[in-house]
Biopython code that builds the backbone (N, CA, C, O; Angstrom):
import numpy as np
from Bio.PDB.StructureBuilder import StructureBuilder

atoms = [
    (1, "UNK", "N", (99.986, 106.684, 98.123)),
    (1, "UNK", "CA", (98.634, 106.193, 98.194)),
    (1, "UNK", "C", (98.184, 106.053, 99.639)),
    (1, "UNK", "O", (96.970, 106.040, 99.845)),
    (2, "UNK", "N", (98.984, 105.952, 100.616)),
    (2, "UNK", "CA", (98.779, 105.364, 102.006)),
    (2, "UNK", "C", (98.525, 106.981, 102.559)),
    (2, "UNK", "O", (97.871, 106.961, 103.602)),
    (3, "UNK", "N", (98.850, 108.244, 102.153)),
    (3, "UNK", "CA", (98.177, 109.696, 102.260)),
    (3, "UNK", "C", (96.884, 109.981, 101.586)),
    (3, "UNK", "O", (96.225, 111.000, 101.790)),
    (4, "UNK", "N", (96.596, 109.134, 100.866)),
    (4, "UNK", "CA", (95.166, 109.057, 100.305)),
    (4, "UNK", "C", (94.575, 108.318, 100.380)),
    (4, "UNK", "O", (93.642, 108.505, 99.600)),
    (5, "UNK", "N", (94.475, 107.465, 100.876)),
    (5, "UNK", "CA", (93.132, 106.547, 101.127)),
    (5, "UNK", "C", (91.953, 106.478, 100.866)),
    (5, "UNK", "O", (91.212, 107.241, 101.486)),
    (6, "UNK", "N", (91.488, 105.751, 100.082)),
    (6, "UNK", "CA", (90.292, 105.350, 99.349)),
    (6, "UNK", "C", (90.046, 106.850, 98.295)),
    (6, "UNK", "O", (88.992, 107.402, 97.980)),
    (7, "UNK", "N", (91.461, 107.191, 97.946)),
    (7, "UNK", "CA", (90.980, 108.382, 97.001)),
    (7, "UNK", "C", (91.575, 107.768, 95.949)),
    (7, "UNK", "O", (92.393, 106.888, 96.216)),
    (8, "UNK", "N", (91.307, 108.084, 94.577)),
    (8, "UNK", "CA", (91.624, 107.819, 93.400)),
    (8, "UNK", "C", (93.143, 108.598, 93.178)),
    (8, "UNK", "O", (93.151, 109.794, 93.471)),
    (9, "UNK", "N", (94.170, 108.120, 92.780)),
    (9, "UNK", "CA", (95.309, 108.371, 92.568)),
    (9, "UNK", "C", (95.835, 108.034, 91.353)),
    (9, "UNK", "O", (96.361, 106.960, 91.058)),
    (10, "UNK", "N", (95.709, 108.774, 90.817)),
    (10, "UNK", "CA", (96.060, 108.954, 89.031)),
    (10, "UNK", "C", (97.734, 108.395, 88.701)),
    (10, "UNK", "O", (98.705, 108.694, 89.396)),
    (11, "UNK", "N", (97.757, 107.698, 87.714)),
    (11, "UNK", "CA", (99.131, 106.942, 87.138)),
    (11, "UNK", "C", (99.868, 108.603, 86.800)),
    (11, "UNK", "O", (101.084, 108.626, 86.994)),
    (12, "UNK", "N", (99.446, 109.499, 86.483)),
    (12, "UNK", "CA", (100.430, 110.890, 86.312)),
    (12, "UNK", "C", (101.470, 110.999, 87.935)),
    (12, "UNK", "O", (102.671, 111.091, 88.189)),
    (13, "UNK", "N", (100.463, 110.942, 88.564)),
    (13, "UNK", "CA", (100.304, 111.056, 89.859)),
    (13, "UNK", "C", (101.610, 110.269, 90.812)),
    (13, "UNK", "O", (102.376, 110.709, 91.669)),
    (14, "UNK", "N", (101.430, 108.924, 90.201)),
    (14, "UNK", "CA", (102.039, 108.035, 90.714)),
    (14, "UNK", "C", (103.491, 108.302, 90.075)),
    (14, "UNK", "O", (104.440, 108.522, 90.827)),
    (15, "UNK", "N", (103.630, 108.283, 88.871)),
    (15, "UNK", "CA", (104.975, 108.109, 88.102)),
    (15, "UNK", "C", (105.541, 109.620, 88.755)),
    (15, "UNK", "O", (106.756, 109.676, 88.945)),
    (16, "UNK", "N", (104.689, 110.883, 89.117)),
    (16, "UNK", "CA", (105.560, 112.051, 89.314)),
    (16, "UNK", "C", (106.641, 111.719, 91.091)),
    (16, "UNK", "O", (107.824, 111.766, 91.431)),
    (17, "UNK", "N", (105.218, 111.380, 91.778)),
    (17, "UNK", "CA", (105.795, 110.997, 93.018)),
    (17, "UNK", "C", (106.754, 109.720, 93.117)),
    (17, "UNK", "O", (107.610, 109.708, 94.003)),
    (18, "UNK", "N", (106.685, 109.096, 92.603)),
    (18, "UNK", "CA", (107.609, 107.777, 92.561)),
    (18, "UNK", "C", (109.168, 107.834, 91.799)),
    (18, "UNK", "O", (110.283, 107.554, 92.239)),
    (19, "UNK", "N", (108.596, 108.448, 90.126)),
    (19, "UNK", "CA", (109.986, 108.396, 89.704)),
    (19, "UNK", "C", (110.373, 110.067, 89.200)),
    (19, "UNK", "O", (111.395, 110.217, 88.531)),
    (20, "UNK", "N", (109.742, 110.972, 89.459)),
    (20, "UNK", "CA", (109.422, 112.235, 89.112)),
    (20, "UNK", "C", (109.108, 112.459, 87.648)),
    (20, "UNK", "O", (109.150, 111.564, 86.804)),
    (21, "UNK", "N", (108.857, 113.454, 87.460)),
    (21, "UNK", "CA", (108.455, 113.837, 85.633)),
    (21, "UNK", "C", (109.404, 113.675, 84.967)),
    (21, "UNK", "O", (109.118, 113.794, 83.776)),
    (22, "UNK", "N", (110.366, 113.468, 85.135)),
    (22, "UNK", "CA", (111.868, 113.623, 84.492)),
    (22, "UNK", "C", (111.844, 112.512, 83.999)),
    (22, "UNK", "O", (112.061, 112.533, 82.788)),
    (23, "UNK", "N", (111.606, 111.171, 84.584)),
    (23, "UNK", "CA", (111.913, 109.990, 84.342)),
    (23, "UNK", "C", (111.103, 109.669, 82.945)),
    (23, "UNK", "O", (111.408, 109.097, 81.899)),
    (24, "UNK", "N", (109.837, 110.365, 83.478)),
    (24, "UNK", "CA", (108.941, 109.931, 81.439)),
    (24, "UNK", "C", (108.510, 108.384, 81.400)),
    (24, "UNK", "O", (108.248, 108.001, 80.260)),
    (25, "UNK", "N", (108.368, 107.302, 82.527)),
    (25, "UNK", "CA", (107.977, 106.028, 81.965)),
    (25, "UNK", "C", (106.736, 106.203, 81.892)),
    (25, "UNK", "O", (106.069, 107.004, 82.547)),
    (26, "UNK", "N", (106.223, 105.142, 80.749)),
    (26, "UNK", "CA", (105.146, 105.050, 80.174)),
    (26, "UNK", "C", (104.109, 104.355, 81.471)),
    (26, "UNK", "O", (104.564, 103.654, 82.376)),
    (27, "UNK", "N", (102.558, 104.749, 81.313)),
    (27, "UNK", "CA", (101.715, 104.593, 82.251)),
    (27, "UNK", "C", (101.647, 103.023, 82.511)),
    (27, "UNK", "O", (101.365, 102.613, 83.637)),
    (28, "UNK", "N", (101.917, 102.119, 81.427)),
    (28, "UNK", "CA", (102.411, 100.905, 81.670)),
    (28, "UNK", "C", (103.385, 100.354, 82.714)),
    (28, "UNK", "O", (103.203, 99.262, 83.251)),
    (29, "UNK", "N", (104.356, 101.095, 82.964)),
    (29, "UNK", "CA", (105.305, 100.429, 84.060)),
    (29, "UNK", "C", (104.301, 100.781, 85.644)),
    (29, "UNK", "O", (104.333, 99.973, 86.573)),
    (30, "UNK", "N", (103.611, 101.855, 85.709)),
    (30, "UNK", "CA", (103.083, 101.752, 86.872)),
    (30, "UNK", "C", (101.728, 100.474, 86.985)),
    (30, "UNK", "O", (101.552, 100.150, 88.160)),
    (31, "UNK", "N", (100.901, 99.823, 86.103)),
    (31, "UNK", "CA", (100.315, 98.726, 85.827)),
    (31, "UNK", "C", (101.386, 97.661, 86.530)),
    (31, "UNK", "O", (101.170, 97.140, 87.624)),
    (32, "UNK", "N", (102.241, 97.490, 85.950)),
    (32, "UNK", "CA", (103.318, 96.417, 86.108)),
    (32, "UNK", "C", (103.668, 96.603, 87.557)),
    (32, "UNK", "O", (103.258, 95.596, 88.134)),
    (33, "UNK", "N", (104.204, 97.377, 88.369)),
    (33, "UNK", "CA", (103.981, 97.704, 89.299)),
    (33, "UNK", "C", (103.587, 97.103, 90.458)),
    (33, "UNK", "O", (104.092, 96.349, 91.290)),
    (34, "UNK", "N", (102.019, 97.921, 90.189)),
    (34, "UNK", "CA", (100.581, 97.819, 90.613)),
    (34, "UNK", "C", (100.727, 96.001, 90.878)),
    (34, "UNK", "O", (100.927, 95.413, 91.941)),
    (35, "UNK", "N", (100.582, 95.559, 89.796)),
    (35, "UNK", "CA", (100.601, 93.778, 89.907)),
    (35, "UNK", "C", (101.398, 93.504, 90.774)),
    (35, "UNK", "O", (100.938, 93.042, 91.818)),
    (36, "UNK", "N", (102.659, 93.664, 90.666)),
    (36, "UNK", "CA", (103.828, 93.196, 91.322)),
    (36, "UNK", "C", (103.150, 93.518, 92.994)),
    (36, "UNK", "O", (103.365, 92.681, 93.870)),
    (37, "UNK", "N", (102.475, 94.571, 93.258)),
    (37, "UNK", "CA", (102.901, 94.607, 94.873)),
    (37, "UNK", "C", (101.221, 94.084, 95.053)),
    (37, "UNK", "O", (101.230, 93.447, 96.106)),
    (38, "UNK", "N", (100.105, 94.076, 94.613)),
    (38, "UNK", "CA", (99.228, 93.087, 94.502)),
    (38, "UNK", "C", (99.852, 91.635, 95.011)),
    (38, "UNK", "O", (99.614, 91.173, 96.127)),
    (39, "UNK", "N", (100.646, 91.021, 94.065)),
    (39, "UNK", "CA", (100.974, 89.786, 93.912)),
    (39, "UNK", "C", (101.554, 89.498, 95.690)),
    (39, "UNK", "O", (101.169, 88.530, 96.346)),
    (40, "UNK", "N", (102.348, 90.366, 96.123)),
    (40, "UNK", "CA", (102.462, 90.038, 97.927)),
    (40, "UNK", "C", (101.837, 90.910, 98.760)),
    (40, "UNK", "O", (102.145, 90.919, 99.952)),
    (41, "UNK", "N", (100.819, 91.813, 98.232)),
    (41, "UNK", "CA", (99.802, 92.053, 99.330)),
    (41, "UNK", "C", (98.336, 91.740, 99.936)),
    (41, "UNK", "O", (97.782, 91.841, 101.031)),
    (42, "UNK", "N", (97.904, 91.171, 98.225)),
    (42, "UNK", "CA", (96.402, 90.574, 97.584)),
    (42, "UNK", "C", (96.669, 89.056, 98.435)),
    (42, "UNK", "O", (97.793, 88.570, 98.554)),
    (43, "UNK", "N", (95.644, 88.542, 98.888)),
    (43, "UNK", "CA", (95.196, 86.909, 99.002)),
    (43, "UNK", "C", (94.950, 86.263, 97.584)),
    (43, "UNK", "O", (95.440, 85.187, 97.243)),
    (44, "UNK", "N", (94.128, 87.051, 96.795)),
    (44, "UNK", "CA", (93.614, 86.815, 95.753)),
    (44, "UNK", "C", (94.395, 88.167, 94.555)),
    (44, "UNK", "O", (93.912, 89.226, 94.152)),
    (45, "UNK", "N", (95.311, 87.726, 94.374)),
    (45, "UNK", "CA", (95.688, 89.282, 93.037)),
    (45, "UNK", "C", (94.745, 89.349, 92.737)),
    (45, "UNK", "O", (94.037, 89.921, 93.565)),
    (46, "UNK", "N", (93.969, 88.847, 91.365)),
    (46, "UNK", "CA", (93.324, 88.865, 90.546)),
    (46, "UNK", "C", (91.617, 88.980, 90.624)),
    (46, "UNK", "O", (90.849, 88.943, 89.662)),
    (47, "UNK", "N", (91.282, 89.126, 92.007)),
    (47, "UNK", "CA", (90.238, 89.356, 92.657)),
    (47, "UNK", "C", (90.823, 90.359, 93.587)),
    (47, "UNK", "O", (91.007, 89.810, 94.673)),
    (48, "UNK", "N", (91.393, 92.293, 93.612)),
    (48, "UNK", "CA", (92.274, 92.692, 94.572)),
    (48, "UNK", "C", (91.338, 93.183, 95.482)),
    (48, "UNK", "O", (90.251, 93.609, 95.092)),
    (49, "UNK", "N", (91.632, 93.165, 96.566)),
    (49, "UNK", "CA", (90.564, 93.769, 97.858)),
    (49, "UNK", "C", (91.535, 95.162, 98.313)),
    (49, "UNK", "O", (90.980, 96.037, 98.978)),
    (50, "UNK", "N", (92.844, 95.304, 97.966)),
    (50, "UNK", "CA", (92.914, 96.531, 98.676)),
    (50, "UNK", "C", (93.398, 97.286, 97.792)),
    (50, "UNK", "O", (92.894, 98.403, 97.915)),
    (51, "UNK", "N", (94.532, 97.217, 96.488)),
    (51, "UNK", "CA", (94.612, 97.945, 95.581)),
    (51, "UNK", "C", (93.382, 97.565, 94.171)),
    (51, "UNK", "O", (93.261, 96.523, 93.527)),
    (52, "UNK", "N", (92.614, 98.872, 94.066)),
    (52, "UNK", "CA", (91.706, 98.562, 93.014)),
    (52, "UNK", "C", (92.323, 99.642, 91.474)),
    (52, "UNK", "O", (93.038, 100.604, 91.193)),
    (53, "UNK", "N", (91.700, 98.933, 91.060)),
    (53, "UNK", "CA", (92.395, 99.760, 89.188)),
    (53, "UNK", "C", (91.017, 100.886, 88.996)),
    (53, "UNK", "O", (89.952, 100.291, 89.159)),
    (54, "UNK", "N", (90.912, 101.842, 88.795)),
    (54, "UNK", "CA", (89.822, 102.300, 88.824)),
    (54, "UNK", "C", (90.004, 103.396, 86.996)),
    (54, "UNK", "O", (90.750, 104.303, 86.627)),
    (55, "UNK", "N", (88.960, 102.684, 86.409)),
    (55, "UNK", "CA", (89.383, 102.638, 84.774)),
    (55, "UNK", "C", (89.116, 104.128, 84.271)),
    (55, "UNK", "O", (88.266, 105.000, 84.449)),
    (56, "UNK", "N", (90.502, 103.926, 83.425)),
    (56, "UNK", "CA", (90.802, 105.938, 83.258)),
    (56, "UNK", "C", (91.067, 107.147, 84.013)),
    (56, "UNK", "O", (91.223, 108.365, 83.925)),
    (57, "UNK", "N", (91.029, 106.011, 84.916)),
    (57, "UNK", "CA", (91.441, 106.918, 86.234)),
    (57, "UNK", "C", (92.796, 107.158, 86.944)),
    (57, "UNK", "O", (93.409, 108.198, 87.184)),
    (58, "UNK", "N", (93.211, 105.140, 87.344)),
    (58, "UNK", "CA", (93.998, 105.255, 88.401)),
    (58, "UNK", "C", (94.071, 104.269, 89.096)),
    (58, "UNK", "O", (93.907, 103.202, 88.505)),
    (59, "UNK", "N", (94.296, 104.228, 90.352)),
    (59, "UNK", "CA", (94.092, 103.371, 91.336)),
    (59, "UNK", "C", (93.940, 103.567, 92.670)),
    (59, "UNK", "O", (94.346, 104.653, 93.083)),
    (60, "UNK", "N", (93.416, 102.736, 93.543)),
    (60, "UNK", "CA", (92.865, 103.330, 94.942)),
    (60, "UNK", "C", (93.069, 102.346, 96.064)),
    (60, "UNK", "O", (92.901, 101.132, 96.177)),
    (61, "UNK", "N", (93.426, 103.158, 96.727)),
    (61, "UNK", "CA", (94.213, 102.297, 98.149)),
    (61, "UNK", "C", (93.010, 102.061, 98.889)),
    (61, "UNK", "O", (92.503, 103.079, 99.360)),
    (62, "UNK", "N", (92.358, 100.855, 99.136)),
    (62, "UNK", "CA", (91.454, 100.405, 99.828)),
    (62, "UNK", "C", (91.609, 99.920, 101.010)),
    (62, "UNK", "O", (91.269, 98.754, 101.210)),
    (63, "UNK", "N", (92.048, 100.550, 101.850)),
    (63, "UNK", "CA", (92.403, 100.286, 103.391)),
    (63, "UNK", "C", (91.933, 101.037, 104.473)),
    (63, "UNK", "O", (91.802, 102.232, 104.208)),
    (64, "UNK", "N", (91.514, 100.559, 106.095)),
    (64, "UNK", "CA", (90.824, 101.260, 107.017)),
    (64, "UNK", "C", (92.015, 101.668, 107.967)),
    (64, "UNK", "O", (91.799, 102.344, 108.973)),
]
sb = StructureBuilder()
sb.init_structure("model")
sb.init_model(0)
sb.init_chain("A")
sb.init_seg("    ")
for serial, (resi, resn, name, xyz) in enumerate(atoms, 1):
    if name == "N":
        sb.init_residue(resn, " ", resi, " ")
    sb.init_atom(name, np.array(xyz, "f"), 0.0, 1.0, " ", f" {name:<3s}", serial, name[0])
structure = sb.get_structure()
């Protein structure tokens, strides 16, 4: 995500580069994830300013 910046980065996307296609986890573990590194990078998780969920999409690294 930090090679894409402020681009939309698809959970296919994520699970190929992270755990490759082989691995097969469900788009759920990257959600779970997602929270987890929210939870020590966010001020506010639940209000996120730099990882956003962007719906049906993905998610997007919001950083300058």
């Amino acid at each position: 995500m930090i090679n894409r910046k402020k681009e939309v980065v698809s959970r296919n996307d994520i699970i190929d580069i992270v755990w490759g296609m082989d691995a097969m986890p469900i788009t759920r573990t990257v959600d779970v994830f997602m929270s987890r590194i929210r939870k020590k990078i966010e001020d506010k998780p639940s209000d996120p300013k730099y990882i956003k969920s962007i719906r049906s999409a993905g998610y997007k690294l919001d950083i300058e």
